[in-house]
LUMVEXLUM-276787 format. One record per residue (C-alpha): x, y, z; residue in three letters. Coordinates in nm, 3 decimals. Each point is the difference from the previous one (the first is absolute). Example, Ala and Ser with C-alpha at 12.3 -4.5 7.8 and 13.67 -1.06 7.14 Angstrom:
<pts>
{{1.230; -0.450; 0.780}; 'ala'}
{{0.137; 0.344; -0.066}; 'ser'}
</pts>
This chain:
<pts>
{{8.108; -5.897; 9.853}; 'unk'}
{{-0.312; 0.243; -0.114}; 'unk'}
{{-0.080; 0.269; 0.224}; 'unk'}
{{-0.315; -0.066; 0.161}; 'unk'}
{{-0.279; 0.243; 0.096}; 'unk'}
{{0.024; 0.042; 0.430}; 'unk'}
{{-0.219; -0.214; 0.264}; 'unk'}
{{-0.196; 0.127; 0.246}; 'unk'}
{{0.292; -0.036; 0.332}; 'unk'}
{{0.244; 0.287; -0.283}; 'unk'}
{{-0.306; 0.198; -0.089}; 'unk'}
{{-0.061; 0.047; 0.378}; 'unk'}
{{0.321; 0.101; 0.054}; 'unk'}
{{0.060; 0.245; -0.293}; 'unk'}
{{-0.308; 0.138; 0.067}; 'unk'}
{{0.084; 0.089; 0.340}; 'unk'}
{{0.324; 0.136; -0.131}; 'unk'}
{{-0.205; 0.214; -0.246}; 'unk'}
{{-0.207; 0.187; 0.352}; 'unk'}
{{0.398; 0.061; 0.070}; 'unk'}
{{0.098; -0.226; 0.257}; 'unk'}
{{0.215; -0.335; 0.020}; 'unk'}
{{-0.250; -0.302; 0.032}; 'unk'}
{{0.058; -0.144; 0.377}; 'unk'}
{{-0.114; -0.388; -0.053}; 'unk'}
{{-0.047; -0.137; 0.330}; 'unk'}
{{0.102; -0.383; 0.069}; 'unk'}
{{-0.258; -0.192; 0.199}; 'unk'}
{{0.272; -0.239; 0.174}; 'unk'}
{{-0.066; -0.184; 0.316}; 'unk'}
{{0.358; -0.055; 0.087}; 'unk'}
{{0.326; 0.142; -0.083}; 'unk'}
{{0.292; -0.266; 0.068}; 'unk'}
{{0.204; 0.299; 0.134}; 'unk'}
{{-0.246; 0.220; 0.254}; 'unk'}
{{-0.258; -0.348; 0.032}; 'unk'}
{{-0.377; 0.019; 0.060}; 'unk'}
{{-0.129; 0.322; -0.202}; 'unk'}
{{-0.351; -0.057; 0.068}; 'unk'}
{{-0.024; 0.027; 0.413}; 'unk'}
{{-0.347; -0.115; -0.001}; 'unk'}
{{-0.144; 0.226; -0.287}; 'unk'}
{{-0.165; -0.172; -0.294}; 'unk'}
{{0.158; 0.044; -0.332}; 'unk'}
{{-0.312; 0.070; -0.233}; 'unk'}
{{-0.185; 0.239; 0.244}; 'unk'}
{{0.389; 0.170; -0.039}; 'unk'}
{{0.036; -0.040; -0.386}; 'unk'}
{{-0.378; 0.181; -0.007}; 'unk'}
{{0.123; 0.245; 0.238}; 'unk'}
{{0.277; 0.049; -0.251}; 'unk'}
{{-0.208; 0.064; -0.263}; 'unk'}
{{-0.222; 0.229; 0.148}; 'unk'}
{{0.253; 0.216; 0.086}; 'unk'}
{{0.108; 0.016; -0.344}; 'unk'}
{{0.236; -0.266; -0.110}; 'unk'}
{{-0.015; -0.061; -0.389}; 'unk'}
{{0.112; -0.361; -0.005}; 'unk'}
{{0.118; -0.273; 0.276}; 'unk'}
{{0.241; -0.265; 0.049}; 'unk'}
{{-0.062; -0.345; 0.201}; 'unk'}
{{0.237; -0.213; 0.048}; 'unk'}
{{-0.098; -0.389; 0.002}; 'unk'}
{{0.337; -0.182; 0.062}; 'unk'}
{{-0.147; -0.191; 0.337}; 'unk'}
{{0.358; -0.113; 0.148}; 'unk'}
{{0.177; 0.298; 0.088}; 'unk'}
{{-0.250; 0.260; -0.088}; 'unk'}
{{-0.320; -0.125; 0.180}; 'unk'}
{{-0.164; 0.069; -0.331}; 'unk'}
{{-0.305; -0.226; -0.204}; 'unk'}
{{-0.177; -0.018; -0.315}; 'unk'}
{{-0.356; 0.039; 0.196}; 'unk'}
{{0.137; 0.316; 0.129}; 'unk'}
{{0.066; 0.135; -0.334}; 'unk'}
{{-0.355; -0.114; -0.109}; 'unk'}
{{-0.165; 0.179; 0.264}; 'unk'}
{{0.168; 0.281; -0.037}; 'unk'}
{{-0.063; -0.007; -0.382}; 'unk'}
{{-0.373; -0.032; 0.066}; 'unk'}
{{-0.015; 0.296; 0.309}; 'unk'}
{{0.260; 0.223; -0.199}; 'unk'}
{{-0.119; 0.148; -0.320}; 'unk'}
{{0.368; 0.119; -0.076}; 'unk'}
{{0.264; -0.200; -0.250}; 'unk'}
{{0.219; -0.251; 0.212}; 'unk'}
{{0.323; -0.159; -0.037}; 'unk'}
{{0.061; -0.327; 0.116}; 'unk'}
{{0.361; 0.007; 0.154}; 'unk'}
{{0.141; -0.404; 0.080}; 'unk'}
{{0.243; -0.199; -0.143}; 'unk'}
{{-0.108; -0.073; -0.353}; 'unk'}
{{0.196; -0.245; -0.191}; 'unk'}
{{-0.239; -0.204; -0.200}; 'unk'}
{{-0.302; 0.072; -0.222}; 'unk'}
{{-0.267; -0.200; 0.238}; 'unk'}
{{0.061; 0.253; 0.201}; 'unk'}
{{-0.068; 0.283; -0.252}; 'unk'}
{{-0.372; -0.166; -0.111}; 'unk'}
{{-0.065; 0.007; 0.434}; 'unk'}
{{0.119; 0.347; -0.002}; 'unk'}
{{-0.299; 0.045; -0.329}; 'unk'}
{{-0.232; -0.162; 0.206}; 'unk'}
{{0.049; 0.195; 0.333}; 'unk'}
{{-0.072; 0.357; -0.158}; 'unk'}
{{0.317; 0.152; 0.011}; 'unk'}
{{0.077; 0.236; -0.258}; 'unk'}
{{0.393; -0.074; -0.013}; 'unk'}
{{0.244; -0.219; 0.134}; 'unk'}
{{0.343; 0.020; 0.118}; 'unk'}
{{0.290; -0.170; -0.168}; 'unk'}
{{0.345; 0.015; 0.143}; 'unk'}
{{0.298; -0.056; -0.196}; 'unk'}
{{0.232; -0.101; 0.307}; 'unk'}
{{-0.166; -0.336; -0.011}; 'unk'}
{{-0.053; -0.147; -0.338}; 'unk'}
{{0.168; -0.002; -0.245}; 'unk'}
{{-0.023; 0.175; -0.358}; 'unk'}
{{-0.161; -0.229; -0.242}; 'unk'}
{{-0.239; -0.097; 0.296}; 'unk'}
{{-0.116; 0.361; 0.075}; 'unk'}
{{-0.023; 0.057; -0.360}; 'unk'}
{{-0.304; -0.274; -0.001}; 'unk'}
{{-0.166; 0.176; 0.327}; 'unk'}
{{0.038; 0.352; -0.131}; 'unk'}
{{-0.181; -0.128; -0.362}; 'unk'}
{{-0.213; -0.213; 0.163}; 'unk'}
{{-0.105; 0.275; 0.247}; 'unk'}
{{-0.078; 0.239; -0.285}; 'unk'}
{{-0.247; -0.266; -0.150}; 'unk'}
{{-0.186; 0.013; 0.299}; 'unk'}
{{-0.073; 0.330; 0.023}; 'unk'}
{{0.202; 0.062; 0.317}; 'unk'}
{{0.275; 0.234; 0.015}; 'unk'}
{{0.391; -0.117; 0.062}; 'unk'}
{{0.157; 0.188; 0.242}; 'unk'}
{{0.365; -0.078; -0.034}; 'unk'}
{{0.195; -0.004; 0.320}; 'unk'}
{{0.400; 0.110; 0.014}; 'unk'}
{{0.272; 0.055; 0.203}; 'unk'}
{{0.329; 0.066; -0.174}; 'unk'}
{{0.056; 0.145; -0.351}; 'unk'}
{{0.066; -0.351; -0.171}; 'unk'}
{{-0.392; -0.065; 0.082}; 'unk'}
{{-0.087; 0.348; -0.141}; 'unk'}
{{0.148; -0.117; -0.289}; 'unk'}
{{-0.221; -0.277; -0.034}; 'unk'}
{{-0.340; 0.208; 0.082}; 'unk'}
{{0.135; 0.219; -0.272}; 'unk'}
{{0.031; -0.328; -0.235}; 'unk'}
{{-0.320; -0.135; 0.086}; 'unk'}
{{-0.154; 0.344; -0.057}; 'unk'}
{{-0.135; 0.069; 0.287}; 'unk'}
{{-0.270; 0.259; 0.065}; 'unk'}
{{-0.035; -0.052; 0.396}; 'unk'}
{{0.361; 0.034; 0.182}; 'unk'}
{{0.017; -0.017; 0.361}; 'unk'}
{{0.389; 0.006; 0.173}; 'unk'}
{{0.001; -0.131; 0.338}; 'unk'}
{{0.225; 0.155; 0.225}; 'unk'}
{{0.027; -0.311; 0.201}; 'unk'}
{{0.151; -0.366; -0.107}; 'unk'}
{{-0.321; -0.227; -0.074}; 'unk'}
{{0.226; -0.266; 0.041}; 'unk'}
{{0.076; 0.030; 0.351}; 'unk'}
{{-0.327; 0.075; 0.081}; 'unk'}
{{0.033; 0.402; 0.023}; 'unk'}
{{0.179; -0.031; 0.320}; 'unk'}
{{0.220; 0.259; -0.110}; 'unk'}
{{0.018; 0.376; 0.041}; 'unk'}
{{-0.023; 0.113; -0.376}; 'unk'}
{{-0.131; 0.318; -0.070}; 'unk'}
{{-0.089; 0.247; -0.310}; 'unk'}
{{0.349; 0.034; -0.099}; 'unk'}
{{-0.020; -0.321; -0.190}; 'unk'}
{{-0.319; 0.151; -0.178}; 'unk'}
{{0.231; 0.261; -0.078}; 'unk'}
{{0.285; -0.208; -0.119}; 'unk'}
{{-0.177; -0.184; -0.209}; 'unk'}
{{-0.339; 0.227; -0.144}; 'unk'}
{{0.278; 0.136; -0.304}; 'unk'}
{{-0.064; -0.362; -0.147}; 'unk'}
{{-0.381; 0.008; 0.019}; 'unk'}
{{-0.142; -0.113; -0.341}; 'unk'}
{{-0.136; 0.220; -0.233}; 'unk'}
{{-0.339; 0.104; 0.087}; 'unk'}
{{-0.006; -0.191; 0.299}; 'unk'}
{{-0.207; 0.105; 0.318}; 'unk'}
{{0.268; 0.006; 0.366}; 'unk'}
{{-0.059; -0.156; 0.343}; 'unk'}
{{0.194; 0.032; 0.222}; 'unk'}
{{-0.026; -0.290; 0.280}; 'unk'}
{{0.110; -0.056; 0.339}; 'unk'}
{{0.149; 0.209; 0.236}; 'unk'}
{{-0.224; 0.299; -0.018}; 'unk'}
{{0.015; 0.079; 0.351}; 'unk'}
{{-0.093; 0.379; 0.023}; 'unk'}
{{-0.169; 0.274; -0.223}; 'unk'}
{{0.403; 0.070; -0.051}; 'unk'}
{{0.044; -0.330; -0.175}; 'unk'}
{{-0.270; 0.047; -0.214}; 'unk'}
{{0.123; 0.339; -0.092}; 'unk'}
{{0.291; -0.162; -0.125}; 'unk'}
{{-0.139; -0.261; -0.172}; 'unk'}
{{-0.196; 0.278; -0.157}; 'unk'}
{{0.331; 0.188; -0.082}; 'unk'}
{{0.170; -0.333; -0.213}; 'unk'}
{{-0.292; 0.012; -0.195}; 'unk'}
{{-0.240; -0.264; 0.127}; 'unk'}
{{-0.390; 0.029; -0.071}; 'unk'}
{{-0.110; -0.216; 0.307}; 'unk'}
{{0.138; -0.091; 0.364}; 'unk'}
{{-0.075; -0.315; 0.148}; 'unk'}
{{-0.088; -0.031; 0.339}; 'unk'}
{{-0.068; -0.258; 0.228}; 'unk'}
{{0.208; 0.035; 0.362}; 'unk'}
{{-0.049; 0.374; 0.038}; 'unk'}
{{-0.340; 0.008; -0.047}; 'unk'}
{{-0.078; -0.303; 0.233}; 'unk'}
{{0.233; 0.148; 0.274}; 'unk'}
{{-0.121; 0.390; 0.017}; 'unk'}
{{-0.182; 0.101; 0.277}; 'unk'}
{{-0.259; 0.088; -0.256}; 'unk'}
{{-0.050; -0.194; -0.344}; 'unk'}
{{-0.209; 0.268; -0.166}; 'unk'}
{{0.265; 0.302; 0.047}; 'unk'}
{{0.252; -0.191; -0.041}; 'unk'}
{{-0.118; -0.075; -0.336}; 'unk'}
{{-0.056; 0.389; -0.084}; 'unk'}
{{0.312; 0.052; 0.091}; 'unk'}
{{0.198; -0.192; -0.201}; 'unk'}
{{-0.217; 0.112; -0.281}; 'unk'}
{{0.249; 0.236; -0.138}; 'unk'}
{{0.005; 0.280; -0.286}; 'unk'}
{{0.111; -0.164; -0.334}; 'unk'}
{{0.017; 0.327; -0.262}; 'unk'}
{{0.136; -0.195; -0.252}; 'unk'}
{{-0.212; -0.155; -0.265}; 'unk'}
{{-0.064; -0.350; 0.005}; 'unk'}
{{0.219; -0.195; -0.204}; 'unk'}
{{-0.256; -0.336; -0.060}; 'unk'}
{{-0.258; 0.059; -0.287}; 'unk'}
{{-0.351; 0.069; 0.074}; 'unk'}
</pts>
């Protein structure tokens, strides 16, 4: 597959590599199926704009309604009060999906290897590209590295956690560090899940990734804002995504 030039959600993040720090992408999520109700009465875009203000590059909102108490019309709001890129995180097997992800402003989209299957994510990750939206390819054990690799991806985030049983587990960064040696040529790191302290992040920062994703840690500290500056850790090596 031809290398393509980087979206807005990778520029974001290489650029805040380039100021020298890892990019800390928080994850608007109104409910974790492991800690429950995130929100505790505070609204999710007044919190994403918060975010933003205080000097996130990029956001994540998760839209999966069942377990994760997320919605489309919460990404579209958010899209409209947020003038940052934003990646749509649900279960995305299907290309309707991909032309409502187009239509709700995000800038790319999360596709997860542990539930499709090759040939279909194939489709979603060309598709995707056609629409302008970045794929963010999800894995969680080498054999799925293997396929971001194949597929050429640009955007590679490794969750620490098992997607498939809803993230109930207690993964942490030393899957990111397992598994950041296969990272595709090029590519731009996230680590995902289980980025519990400015520690975390520090190692997540040490295997190499670009950007920590953070949802729980954030929603959980006493206060959102330093919590965020904390975890915003020194990253002295150069980026390794184009720019």
């Amino acid at each position: 597959m031809s290398a393509k030039l980087p979206g807005r959600f990778s520029t974001a993040i290489a650029s805040e590599n380039a100021r020298g720090f890892v990019a800390v992408i928080p994850d608007i999520k109104c409910v974790s199926p492991k800690e429950g109700n995130l929100l505790r009465g505070r609204d999710p875009v007044d919190t994403a704009k918060a975010l933003v203000r205080g000097g996130a590059p990029v956001l994540s909102v998760v839209t999966e309604r069942e377990h994760f108490g997320g919605s489309t019309e919460l990404l579209s709001a958010i899209a409209q009060a947020a003038n940052v890129p934003i990646l749509r995180k649900d279960f995305i097997t299907n290309e309707d999906q991909l032309l409502e992800t187009a239509a709700l402003g995000a800038a790319a989209v999360l596709l997860i290897c542990a539930i499709t299957d090759e040939k279909n994510l194939q489709t979603l990750y060309e598709k995707t590209l056609t629409l302008g939206i970045e794929p963010f390819v999800e894995v969680h054990t080498a054999q799925e590295m293997e396929l971001a690799d194949k597929l050429g991806a640009r955007l590679v985030g490794i969750n620490n956690r098992n997607i498939v049983s809803l993230e109930k587990d207690d993964g942490g960064t030393d899957r990111t560090a397992a598994l950041a040696s296969g990272l595709p040529a090029g590519a731009l790191l996230i680590s995902e899940s289980g980025i519990l302290s400015p520690e975390d992040a520090k190692s997540a920062v040490a295997a190499g990734a670009n950007a920590v994703l953070v949802g729980t840690a954030l929603w959980q500290a006493d206060d959102m804002g330093a919590m965020y500056q904390a975890l915003r850790i020194e990253r002295k090596v150069a980026s390794c995504g184009p720019l």
